[in-house]
BAFI-3210 file (N, C-alpha, C; in Angstrom, 3 decimals, decimal comma, padded with zeros to 6 digits):
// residues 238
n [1|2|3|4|5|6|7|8|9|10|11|12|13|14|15|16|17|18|19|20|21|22|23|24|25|26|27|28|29|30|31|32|33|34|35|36|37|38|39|40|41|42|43|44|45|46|47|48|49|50|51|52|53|54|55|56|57|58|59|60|61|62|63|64|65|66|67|68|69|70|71|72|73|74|75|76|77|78|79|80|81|82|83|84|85|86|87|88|89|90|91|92|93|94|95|96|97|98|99|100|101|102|103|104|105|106|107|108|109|110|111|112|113|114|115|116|117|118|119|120|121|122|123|124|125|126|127|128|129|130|131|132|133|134|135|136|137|138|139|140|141|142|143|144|145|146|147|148|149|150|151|152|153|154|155|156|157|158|159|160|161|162|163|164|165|166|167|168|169|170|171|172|173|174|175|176|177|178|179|180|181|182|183|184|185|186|187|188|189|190|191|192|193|194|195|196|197|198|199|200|201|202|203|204|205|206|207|208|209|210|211|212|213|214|215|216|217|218|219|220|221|222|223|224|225|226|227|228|229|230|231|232|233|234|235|236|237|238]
n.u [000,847|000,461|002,004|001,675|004,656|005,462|007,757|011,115|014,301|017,781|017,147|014,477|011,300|008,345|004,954|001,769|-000,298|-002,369|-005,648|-006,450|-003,833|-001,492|000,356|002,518|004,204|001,960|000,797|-001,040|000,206|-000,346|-000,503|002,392|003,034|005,920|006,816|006,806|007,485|010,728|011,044|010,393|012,123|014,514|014,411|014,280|016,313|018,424|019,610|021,861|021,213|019,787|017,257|017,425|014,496|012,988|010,056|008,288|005,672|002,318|-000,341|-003,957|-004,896|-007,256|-006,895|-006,313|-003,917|-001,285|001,967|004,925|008,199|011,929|014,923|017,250|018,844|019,824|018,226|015,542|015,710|016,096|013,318|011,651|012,522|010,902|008,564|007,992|008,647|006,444|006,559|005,905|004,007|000,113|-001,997|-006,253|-008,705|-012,310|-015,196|-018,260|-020,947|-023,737|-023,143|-021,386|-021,492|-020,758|-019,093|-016,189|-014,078|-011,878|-011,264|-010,579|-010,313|-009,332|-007,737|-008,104|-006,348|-007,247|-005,497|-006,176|-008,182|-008,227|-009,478|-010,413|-010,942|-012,357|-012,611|-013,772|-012,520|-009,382|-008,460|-007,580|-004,492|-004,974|-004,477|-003,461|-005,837|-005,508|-007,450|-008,083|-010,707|-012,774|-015,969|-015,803|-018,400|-021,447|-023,967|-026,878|-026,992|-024,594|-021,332|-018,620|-015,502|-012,341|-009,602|-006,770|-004,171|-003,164|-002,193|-000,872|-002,730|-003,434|-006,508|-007,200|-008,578|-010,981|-012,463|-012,525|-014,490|-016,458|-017,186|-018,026|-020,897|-020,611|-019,645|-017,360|-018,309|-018,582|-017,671|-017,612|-017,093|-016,797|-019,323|-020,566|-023,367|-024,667|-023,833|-025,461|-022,969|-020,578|-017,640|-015,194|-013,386|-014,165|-011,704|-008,890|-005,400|-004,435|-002,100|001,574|003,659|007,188|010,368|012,830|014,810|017,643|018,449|016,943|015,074|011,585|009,259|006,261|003,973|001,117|-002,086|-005,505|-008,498|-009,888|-011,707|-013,655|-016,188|-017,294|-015,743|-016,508|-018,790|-018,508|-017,034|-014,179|-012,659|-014,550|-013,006|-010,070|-010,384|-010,926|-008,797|-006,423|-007,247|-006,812|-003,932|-001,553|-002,175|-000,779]
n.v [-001,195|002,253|005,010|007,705|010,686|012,826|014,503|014,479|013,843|013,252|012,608|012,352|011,064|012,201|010,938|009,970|008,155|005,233|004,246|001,264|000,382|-001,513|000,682|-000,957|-003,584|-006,606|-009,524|-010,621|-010,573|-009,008|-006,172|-003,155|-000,124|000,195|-001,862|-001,800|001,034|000,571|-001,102|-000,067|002,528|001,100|000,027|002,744|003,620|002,297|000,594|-001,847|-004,661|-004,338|-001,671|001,023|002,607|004,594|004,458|006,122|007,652|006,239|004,940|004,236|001,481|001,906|004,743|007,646|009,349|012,033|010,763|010,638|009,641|008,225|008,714|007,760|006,462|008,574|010,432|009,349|008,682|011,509|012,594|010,756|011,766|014,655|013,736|012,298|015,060|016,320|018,112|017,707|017,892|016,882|017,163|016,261|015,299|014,622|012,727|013,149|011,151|013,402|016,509|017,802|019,730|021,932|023,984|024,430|023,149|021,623|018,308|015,972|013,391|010,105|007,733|003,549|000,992|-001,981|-004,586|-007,185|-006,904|-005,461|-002,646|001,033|002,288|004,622|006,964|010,084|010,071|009,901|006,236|002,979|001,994|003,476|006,469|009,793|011,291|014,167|016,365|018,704|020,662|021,468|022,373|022,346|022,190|021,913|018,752|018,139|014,972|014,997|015,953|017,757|017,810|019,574|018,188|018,290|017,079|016,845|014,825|011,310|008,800|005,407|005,017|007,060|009,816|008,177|007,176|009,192|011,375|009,638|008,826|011,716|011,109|011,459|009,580|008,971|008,473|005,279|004,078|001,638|-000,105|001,682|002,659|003,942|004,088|001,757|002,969|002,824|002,814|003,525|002,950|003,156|004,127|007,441|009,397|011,520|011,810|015,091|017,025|016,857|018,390|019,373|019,928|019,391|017,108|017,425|019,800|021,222|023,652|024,054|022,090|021,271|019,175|018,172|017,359|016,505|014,828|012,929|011,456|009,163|007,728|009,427|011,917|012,745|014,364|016,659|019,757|020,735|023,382|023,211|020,951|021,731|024,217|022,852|021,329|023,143|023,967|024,022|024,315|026,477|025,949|024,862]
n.w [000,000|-000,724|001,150|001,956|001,758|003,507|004,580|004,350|005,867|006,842|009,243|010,084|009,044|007,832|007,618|005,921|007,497|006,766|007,392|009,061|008,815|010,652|013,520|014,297|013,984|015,289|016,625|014,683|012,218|010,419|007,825|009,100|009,762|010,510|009,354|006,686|005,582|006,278|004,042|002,039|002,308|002,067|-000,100|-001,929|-001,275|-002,112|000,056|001,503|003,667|007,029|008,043|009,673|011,747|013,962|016,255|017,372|017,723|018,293|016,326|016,694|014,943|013,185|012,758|011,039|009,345|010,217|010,829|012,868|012,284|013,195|011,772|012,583|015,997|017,392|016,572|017,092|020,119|020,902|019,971|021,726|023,800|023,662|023,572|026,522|027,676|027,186|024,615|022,073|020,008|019,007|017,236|016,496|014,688|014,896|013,966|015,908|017,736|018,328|020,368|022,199|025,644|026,067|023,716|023,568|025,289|028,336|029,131|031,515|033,006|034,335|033,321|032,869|031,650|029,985|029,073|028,063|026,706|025,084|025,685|027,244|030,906|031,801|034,427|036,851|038,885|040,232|039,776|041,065|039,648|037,886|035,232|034,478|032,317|029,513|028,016|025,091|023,690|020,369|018,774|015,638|013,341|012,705|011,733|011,672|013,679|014,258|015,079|014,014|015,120|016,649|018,465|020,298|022,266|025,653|027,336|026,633|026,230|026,048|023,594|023,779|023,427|022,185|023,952|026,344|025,281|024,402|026,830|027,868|026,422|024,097|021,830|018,867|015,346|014,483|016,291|018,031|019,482|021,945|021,922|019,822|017,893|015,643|012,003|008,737|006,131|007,234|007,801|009,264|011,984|013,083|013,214|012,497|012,570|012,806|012,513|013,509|015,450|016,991|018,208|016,072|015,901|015,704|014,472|016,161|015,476|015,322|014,245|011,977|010,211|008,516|007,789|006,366|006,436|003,997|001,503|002,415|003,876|006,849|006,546|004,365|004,499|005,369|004,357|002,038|003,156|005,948|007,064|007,309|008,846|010,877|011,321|012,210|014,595|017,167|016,742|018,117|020,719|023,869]
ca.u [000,000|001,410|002,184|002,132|005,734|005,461|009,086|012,284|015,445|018,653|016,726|013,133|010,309|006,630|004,016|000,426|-000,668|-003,659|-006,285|-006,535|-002,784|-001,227|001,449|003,595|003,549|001,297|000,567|-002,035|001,044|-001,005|000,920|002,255|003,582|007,413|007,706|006,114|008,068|011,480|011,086|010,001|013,690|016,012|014,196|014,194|017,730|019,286|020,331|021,936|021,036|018,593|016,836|016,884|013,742|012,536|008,943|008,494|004,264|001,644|-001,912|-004,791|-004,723|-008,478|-006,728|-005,404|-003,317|000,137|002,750|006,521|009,208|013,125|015,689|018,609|018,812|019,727|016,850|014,758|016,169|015,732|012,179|010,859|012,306|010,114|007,088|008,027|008,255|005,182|007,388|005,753|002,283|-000,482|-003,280|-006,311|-010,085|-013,055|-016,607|-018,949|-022,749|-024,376|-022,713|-020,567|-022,727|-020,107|-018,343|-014,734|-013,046|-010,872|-011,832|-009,665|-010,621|-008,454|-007,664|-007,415|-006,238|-007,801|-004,897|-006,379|-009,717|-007,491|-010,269|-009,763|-012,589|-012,303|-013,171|-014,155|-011,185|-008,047|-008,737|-006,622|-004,026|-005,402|-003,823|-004,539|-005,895|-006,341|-007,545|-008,782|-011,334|-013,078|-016,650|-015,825|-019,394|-022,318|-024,911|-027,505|-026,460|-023,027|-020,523|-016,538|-014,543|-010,926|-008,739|-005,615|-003,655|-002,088|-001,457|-001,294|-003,028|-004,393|-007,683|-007,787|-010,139|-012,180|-012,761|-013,159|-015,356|-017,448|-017,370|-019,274|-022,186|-020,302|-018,745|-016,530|-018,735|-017,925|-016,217|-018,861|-016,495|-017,153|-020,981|-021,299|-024,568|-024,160|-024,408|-024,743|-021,708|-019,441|-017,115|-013,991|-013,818|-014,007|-010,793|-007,515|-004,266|-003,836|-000,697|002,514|004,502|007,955|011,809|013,607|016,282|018,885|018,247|016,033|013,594|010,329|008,051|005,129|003,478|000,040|-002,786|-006,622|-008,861|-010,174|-012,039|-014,644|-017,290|-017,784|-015,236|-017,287|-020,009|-017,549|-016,127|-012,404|-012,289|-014,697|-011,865|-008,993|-010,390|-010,933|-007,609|-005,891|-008,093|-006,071|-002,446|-001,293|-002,322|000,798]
ca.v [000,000|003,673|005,545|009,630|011,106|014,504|015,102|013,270|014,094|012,259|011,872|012,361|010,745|012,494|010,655|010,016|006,816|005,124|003,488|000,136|000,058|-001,130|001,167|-001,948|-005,424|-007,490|-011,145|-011,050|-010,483|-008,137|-005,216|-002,191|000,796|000,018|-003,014|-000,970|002,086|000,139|-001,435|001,498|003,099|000,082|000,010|003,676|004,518|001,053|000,370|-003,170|-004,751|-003,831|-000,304|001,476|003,418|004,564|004,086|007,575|007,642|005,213|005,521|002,754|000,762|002,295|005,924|007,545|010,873|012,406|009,740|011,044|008,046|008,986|007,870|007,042|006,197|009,787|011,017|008,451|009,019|012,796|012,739|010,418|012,864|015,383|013,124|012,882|016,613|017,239|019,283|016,538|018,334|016,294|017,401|015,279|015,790|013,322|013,232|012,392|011,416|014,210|017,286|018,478|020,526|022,839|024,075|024,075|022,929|020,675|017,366|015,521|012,267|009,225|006,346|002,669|-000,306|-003,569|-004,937|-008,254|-006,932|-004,063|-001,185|001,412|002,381|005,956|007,483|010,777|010,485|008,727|005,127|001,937|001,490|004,458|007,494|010,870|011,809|015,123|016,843|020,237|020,594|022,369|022,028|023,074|022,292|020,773|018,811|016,920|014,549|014,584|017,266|017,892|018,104|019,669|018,143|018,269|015,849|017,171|013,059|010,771|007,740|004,322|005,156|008,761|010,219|007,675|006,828|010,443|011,500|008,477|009,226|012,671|011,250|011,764|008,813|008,879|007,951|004,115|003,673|000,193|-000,195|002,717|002,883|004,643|003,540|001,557|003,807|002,588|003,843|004,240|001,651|003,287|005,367|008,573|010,068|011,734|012,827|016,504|017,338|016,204|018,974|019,286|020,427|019,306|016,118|017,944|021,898|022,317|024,153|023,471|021,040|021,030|018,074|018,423|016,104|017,050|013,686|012,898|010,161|008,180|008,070|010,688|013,227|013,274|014,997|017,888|020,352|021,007|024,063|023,105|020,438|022,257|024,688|022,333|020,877|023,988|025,489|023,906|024,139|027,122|025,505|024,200]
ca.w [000,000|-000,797|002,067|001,782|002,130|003,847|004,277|004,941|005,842|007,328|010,960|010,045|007,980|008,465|006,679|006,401|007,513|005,870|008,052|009,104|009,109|012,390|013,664|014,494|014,032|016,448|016,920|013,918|011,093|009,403|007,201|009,596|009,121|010,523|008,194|005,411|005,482|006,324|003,079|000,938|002,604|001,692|-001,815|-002,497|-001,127|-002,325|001,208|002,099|005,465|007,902|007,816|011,379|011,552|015,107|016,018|017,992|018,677|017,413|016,102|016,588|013,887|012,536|012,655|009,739|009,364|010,205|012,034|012,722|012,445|013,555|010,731|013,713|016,836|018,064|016,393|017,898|021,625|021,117|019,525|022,865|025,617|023,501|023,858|027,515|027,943|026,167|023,320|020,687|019,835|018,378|017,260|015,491|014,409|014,982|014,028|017,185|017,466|019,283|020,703|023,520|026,224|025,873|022,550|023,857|026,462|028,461|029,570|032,711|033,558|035,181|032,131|033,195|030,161|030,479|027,811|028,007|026,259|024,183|026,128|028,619|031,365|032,279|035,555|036,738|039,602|040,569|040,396|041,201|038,418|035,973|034,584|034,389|030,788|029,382|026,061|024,826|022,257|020,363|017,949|014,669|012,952|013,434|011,098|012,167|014,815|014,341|014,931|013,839|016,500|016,643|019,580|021,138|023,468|026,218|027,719|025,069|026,895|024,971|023,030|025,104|022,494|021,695|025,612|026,975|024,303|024,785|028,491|027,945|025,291|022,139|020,979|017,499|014,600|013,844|016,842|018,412|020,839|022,684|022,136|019,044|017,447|014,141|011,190|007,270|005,252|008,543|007,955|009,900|012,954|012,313|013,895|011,824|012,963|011,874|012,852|014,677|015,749|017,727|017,739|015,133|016,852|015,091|014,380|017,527|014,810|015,131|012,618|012,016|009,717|008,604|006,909|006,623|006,168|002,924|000,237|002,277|005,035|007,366|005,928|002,851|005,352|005,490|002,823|003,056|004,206|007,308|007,514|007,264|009,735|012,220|011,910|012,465|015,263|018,551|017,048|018,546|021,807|024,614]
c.u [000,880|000,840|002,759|003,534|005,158|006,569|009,989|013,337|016,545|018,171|015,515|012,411|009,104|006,323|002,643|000,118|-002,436|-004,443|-006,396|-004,969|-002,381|000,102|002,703|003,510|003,322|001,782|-000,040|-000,868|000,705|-000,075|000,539|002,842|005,180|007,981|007,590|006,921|009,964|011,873|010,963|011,593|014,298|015,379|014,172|015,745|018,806|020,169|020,868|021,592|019,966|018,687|016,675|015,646|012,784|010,872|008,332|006,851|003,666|000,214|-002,696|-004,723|-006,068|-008,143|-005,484|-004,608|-001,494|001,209|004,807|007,581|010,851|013,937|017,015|018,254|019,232|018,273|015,556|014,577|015,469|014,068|011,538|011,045|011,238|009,229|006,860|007,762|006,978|005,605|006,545|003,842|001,540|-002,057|-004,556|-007,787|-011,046|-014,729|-017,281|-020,607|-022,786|-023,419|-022,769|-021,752|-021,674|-019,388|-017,019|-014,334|-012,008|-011,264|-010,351|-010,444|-009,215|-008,718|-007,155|-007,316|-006,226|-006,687|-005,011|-007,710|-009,252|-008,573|-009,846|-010,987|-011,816|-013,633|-012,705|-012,828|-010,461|-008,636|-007,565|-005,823|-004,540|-004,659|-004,315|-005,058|-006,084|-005,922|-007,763|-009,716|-012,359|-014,451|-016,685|-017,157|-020,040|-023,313|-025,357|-027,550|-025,613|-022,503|-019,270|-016,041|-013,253|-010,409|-007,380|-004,908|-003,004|-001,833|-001,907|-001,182|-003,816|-006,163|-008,243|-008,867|-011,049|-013,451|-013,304|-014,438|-016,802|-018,246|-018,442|-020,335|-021,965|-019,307|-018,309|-017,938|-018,203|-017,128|-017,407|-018,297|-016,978|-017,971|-021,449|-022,186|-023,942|-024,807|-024,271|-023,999|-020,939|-019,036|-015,572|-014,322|-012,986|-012,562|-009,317|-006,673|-003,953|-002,684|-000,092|003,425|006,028|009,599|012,280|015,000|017,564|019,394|017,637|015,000|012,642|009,604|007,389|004,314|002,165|-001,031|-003,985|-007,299|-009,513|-010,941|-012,914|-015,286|-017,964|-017,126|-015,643|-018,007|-019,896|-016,909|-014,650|-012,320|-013,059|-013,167|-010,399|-008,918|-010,491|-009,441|-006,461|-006,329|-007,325|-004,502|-001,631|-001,148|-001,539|-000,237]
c.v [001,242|004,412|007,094|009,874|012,485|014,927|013,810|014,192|012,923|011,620|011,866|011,623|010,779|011,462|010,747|008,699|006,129|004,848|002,216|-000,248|-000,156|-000,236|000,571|-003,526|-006,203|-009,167|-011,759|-010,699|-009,696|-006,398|-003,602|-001,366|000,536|-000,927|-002,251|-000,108|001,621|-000,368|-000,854|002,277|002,234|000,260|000,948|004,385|003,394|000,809|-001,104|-003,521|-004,386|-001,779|000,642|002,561|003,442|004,809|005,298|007,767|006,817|006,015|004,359|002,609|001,858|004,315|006,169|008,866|011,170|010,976|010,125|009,610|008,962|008,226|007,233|007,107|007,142|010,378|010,812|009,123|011,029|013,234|012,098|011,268|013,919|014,832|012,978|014,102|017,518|017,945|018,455|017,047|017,469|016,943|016,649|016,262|014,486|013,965|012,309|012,426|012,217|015,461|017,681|019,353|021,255|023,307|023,775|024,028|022,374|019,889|016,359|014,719|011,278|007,732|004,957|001,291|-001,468|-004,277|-006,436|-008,097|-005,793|-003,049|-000,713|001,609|003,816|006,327|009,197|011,284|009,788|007,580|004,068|001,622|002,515|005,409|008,176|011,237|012,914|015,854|018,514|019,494|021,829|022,184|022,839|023,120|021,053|020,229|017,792|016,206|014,124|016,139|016,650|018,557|018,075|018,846|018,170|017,630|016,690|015,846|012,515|008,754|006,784|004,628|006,203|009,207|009,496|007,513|008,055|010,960|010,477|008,810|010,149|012,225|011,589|011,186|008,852|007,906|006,797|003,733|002,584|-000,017|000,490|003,585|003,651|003,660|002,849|002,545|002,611|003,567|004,268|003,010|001,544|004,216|006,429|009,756|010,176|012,490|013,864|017,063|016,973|017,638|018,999|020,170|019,581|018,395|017,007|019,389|022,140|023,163|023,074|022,481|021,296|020,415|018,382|017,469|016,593|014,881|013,913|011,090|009,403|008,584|009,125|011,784|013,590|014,151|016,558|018,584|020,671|022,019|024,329|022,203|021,184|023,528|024,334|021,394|021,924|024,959|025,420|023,725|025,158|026,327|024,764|023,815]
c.w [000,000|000,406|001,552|002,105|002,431|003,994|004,963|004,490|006,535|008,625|010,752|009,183|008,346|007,535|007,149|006,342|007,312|007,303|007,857|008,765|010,408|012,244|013,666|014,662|015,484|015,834|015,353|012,480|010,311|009,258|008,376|008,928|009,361|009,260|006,878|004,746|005,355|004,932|001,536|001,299|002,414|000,146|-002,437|-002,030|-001,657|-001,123|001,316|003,504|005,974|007,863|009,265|010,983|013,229|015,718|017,355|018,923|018,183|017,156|015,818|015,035|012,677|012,418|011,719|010,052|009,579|011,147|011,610|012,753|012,312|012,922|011,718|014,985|018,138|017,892|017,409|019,853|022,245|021,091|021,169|023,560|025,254|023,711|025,814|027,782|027,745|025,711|022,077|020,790|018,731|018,360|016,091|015,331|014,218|014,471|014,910|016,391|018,524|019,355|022,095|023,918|025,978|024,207|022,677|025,137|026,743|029,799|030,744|033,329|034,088|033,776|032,709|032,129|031,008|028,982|027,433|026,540|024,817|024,333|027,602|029,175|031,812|033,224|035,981|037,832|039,454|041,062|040,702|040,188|037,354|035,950|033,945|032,754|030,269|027,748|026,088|023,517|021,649|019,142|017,252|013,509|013,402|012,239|011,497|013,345|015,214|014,476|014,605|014,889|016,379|018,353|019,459|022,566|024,337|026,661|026,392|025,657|025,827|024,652|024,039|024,697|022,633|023,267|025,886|025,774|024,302|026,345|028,817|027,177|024,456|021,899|019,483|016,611|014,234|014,737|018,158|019,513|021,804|022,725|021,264|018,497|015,699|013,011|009,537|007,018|006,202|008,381|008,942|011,431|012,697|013,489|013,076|012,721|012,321|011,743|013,847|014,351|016,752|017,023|017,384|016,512|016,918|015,127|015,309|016,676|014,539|013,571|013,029|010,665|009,522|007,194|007,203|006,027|004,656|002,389|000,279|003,385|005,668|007,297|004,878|003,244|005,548|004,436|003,320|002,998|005,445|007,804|007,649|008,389|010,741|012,666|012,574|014,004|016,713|018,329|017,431|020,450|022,786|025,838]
res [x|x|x|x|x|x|x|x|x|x|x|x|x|x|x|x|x|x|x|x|x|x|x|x|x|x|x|x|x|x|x|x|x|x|x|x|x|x|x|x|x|x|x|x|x|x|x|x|x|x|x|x|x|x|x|x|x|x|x|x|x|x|x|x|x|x|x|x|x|x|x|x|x|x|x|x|x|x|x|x|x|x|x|x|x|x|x|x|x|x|x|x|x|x|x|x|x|x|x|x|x|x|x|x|x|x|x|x|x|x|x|x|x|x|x|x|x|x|x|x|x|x|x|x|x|x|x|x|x|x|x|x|x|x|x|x|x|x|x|x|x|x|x|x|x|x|x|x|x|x|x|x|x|x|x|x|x|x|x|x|x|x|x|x|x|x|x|x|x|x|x|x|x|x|x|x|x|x|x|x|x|x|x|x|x|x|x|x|x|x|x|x|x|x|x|x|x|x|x|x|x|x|x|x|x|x|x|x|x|x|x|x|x|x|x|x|x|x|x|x|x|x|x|x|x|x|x|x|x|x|x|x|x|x|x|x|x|x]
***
């Protein structure tokens, strides 16, 4: 499958990762993005040998959009302490059923992974074993009984979105897991990565990476420049 190039240099490679790709190979052998991309860089640089390519953030398998990968093993090293630090900005866009009682805010719940069941249960405080979660957001339109929703990660906890979002009464279109209603013609869940931002491993200047959704389901619902305004509306935001 072709994989978007957004830029590459000696330590970096943005791209846009499709849906229904996994980020990294599981149990089930099915094609990820490390093996994917690894192989697209030994066959497009005529490399011999193994390909180092560092595997920096992930994105559920059913989520499509921007994904940063670190060409060495400095890169790599440097890019995580930014994800530590919170220097590694992510920002995505989802379409929910229903609508937020509020237009924008910021949501702070307690995340706990059942990794037996691959779901988390989110609670309202500190529970036994969970971790804190927290977003911003913001409703960039509305039709019907769906809205577009910009967010922004400040933690970047297993299925944060889909969970908190769920949590208030506006689960991700297509996302069954976490109680959205079945729709015809929703065959993915509706959540893109818009941008990955951060300092540069190398130059310390900033990136910033950027992808708007496109081609099927519930981004058809949307014109691109509602999309493009809702990907843009929380990246200023630290």
């Amino acid at each position: 499958m072709p994989v978007p190039v957004l830029y590459e240099d000696n330590h970096v490679l943005a791209v846009v990762k499709p849906p229904g790709i996994l980020s990294q190979e599981d149990e089930t052998g099915d094609p990820d993005m490390l093996t994917l991309l690894k192989q697209d860089l030994k066959e497009r640089h005529g490399k011999p040998g193994n390909v180092f390519l560092g595997l920096v953030h992930r994105l559920d398998r059913t989520v499509g959009g921007v994904m940063v990968f670190a060409k060495t093993s400095k890169a790599a090293s440097r890019l995580s302490e930014s994800v530590r630090n919170r220097d590694f900005g992510k920002t995505y866009v989802c379409v929910v059923q229903g609508q937020p009682a509020k237009k924008q805010g910021r949501l702070t719940h307690f995340i706990r992974k059942d990794s037996k069941h691959n779901r988390v249960t989110v609670y309202d405080k500190a529970a036994s074993e969970s971790k804190e979660a927290i977003l911003y957001y913001e409703v960039a339109a509305a039709s019907g009984r769906y809205s577009l929703i910009a967010v922004r990660l400040h933690t970047g906890r297993p299925h944060q979105i889909r969970a908190q979002m769920a949590h208030i009464g506006c689960p991700l279109a297509g996302d069954l897991k976490y109680g959205a209603k079945p729709e015809a013609g929703i065959s993915d869940i509706a959540l893109w990565s818009t941008s990955v931002s951060a300092p540069h491993p190398v130059t310390k200047e900033m990136f910033s990476f950027h992808s708007i959704p496109s081609g099927s389901d519930v981004w058809t619902w949307w014109t691109d420049e509602q999309l493009e305004a809702a990907s843009t509306m929380l990246g200023s935001l630290r």
